[in-house]
Structure formats: C-alpha cells, structure tokens
C-alpha angles and dihedrals in degrees: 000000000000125000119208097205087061089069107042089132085061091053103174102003095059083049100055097038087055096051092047097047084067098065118078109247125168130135113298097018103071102128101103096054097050079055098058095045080050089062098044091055093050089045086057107035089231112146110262132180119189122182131198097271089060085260104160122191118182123189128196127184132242117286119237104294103022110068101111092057121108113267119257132212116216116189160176141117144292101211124089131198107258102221131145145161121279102254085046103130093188113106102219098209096059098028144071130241118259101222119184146168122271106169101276100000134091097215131179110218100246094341142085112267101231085230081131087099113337082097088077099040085055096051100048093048088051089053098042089049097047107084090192102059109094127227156137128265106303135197118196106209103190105175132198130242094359085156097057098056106310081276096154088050088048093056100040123120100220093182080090087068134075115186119093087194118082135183105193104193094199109111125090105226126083112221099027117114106200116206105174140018137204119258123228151167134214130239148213133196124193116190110186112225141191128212146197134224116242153140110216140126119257139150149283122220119190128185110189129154108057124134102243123175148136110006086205100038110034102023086112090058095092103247130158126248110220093210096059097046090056093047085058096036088055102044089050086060081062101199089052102155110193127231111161121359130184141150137160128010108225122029097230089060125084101242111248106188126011129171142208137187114202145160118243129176087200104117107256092251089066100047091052085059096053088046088044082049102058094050086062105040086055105022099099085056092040107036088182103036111139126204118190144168125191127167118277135196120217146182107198143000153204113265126256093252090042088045084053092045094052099051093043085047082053100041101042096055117090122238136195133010109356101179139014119221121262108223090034101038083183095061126080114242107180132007145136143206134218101220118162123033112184126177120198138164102288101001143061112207126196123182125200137191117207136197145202143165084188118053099211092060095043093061090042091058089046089058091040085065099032086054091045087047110048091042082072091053085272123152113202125199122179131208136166095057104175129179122252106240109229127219111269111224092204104040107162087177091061099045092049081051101049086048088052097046091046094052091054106032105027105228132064122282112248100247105201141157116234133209093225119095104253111176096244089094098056089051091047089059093047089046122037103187098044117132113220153180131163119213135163143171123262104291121163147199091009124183082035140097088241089061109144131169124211107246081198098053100034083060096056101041088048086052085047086046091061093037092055087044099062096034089063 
C-alpha cells in the first residue's frame, strides 16, 4: 500500500490521489465519488452544484490580489476505466485500487491506476484545499462517464459556470499542449442468434498477453485486438460451433485478452497448429501474447449457421486506424476499435468506439458497419455522439501557456491536435466563445492494468498548472 511519506515532495496532490483511489470508480458507478467531492465542498463552505448524472461542479473565490482577473475552469472527469489482469481477483465496482511506489512510478497492483483522470481531480482538490496558493476565481468541472461516451459533459448544464477560459487536465504527456480532439460515436451491434441444446466436450480458447491500450491514442501502435484474432482463429477451424464468446471490457480500450468454448470436429492436433499458428504470426508485435486451448464442458451451443454469423459479423468488420490525415500524414484521421464481444443466449453483441477529426468520415465509417452488419441480420444502435473540437487561431489561453511553459522549462511547449474524444470539444460547443487547452503529466500505458504515472513529471506540471493560474 502507499505510503504518504513517501511523497512528501507531491503535498496535497499525493493526499487526495490516495483518498480517492479508495473509492470504486469506474464508468457507470460514480456516485460515491460525487458524493465525496459533495462533502469536501460543504466541509469547506466552498460553492458546489451536482446534477443527476453525478456531474460536480466546485467554485472557489479569488484569492487576495486577484480578484479582478478573468475565472477559469479547470476540468476533467471522476470516472476510470475498470480493467485488470486476468488473474486479478478485485472486483473493481465494490473495491477500492491498490496503488502503490515504483521508483518513479505511481502503480495499482493488477488494475488500472485511475490515473485516467483522477490527476486532475487531485490536483484541483488540492487546490481547492490549500488556502496559500493564489489564484483567481476557479471553477472545478468534474464530470461523470467521460469514458463511456462524455456522457456527463454531454448532459451538463454550463449556464452554472462563468469562465470562458478552461484548462482541461486530461491528456498523458507533459509538455504537450493539446488544442483540438477527434470526434466520435459508439456503437452496438446486435446479432440475433439460435442454439441448440447439447452435452458434449468441446474446447476452451484463451488469448491473453497483448498490449492493449488507448483505442484513440495508441490505435496507430500497432497492437492486436484479441477479439479479432479469435474471431480468425475460429473461422479458420472452419466447423467452429460456439458455445460461449468475450473479449474486452470498454469499447475505447484495445482488447487485450478475449475467450471462446466450441465444438470442433478437427482432430485436436490441428487445432493446436492453428493456435500455434496465431503466437507466432503475432508474437514479434505482441511479445506476451498467450494461446491456449484446454478442454471445456457445454451445454449448448450456437447453430452452425449462428456460429458462422457471428465470425463473419466479427471478420468482416474493420478494426483499427482507417485513414491518415491529409495535411498531417502523421496524424490519425479516422479509426475505430472493436471493444466489447458478448455472447448470450439468443444474441451476439459487439460494441464499437469511432472516431473522426472530420465529421463527414466519421458518419461514412458509421454506415460502412451498419451496412456490414445488417447485412448478417445485425441491428445497430449508437450513443455517445460527441463534436470534434477544432484548433482556435487567437487563443490568448495558449499563448499565456506557452509563456509560461518557455520561462520554466526553457524550451516551447509542443501544441498539437490530437484523434481521442477530450471533453473540450463538448464544452466548445456549449460554449462558443470558450478558450482551451488540455494539458497532463507523463501517464502510460493507460486503460490498461500496466498504467503508470511519472512522480517526477505530476509534480512539475502541478508546479506549471499554478504558474499559468496566476499569470492569467
């Protein structure tokens, strides 16, 4: 477990983190921490707004001095992804995260860190809770389910806010001033499926190992996606009944382990080579990835013609980065991920995130799938629909930043667009005339059980974030 003296470097920041990794917190299940940010603000009679969707919003004066500066938003969101390894036992919607030192490293033992935006909930609490640091009027946005969909940003009535300027502290890399996003939609597929009742031995195929990671970020890494390689590694066996079929847990992370038990008539031998197959076809871009196949007992299973729909729905739909941009040729235009395969007793769902700088394409890849898909007897339905946020010329708020970033660190801030969904882009579009700029400390590997966030870098870009505040 953590311990705080080992952070004393960190003050407020490594507090707070720590409290609020205790309390579960993963997309869909942020009540209790809306509740928690509820009772700091009343211990500390600061003004606070909460709306049905867990939506907090927390606003402290100017401090002596700097009363007569413009209000800033500061924002980011209370929910995490929820991953772990598979041999994880924790279970992530009634527990708390393990977080623990590794040198220079904030770690959570066999879980994501949270990391993935509890930085900036850290960060404004301990702002909000530290009477000596100066600065203007502030209003702490924490929004709710950002990662499944922005749909607490979405739903947010903004007229309760009164900046026009807005620091969002959700992105991973320290340095990088980001100035524009992606927009994107999610989608799911339901694939109607028949079954038939029997008691036979079968088999159980595992893929485990692969990297996995940000379906936005690093969707041009080249990383697997597990439920992709099943799917083809059960349509080459040919006569694959299916009995049970999952991979991935959000639909805006790369899947990084996913799992079937079928019926094959292909004598065993076979089916080891084409698992044997599949590690070394992919083993120099997954280094750990794991095939296995164990003996497996059911009790029903899809039909031949439902075991055949569901691949096909699987391997016909695209995955991954569809299109470069033009004008930046090394930045990703249009993509999307297959995140989330469930197999129940009469239907085969598959959810997908999408993404777009350009709206057009965005809506021309969401036909290409609902076309692919319907023409297997699939519906598709789509939530989550969120604006691009496009690249301000006169940006007052980002040249005050880059000064600021020059005069610490002695060399410019990278200013970059980026293709993942940041909430900038739903409260540009709430607010026309709102002045952003999204910045973060080093995190990796986020969305993922390896998360880890740089100590080194978390403290400087704390110090950069009260620089910027009072230079404002």
């Amino acid at each position: 477990m953590l311990d705080l003296s080992d952070f004393k470097e960190l003050g407020g920041f490594i507090r707070f983190f720590k409290e609020i990794s205790r309390i579960p917190h993963g997309s869909g299940n942020t009540a209790a921490i809306a509740d928690y940010l509820e009772n700091f603000a009343r211990d500390r009679k600061l003004f606070c707004y909460r709306d049905e969707l867990n939506n907090v919003i927390i606003r402290a004066d100017a401090t002596p001095g700097y009363e007569n500066r413009p209000a800033v938003i500061l924002q980011g969101h209370t929910d995490m992804v929820a991953e772990k390894r598979s041999d994880c036992q924790k279970d992530m919607a009634v527990s708390g995260l393990d977080i623990y030192r590794d040198g220079d490293f904030l770690r959570a033992d066999g879980t994501t860190l949270g990391g993935d935006d509890g930085v900036m909930v850290a960060y404004a609490l301990a702002l909000l809770d530290d009477k000596a640091i100066p600065h203007p009027t502030v209003e702490c946005v924490f929004t709710s389910d950002e990662e499944t969909g922005l749909v607490g940003a979405t739903g947010l009535d903004t007229s309760v806010l009164s900046g026009r300027m807005m620091i969002n502290i959700d992105s991973d890399e320290e340095g990088v001033l980001t100035v524009g996003c992606a927009g994107g939609v999610r989608a799911d597929l339901s694939l109607p499926v028949f079954r038939e009742n029997v008691k036979e031995g079968g088999y159980v195929m595992r893929i485990d190992g692969l990297v996995g990671g940000h379906s936005g970020i690093e969707i041009d890494k080249g990383r697997e996606n597990a439920i992709k390689l099943i799917g083809e590694a059960l349509a080459d066996i040919g006569d694959a009944r299916i009995a049970s079929l999952s991979g991935g847990n959000a639909d805006n992370a790369i899947p990084r382990s996913a799992e079937a038990v079928f019926l094959s008539d292909i004598p065993r031998e076979e089916l080891d080579a084409i698992c044997e197959c599949l590690r070394e076809r992919y083993a120099v871009a997954e280094k750990d990835i794991s095939v296995t196949l164990e003996p497996a007992e059911c009790d029903s299973h899809l039909t031949r013609e439902s075991s055949a729909a569901v691949l096909r729905l699987i391997c016909d739909n695209p995955t991954g980065v569809i299109r470069m941009d033009e004008d930046l040729p090394e930045l990703v235009e249009t993509s999307l991920n297959m995140g989330i395969a469930r197999l129940g007793e009469d239907a085969f769902l598959l959810s997908f995130s999408l993404r777009s700088s350009v709206n057009e394409r965005k809506e021309e890849l969401l036909r290409r799938v609902t076309d692919i898909s319907e023409s297997l007897g699939a519906t598709v339905s789509t939530h989550g629909s969120y604006p691009g946020w496009k690249y301000r010329k006169d940006s007052p708020l980002r040249d005050i930043m880059c000064q600021v970033y020059k005069k610490r660190y002695g060399k410019e801030a990278s200013v970059v667009t980026i293709h993942a969904g940041l909430e900038c882009g739903i409260f540009s579009d709430k607010i026309p005339e709102l002045d952003c700029v999204s910045i973060g400390p080093d995190n990796f590997d986020i969305h993922t059980p390896d998360e880890h966030l740089s100590i080194p870098s978390t403290l400087r870009v704390w110090e950069y974030l009260k620089e910027v505040l009072i230079s404002l």
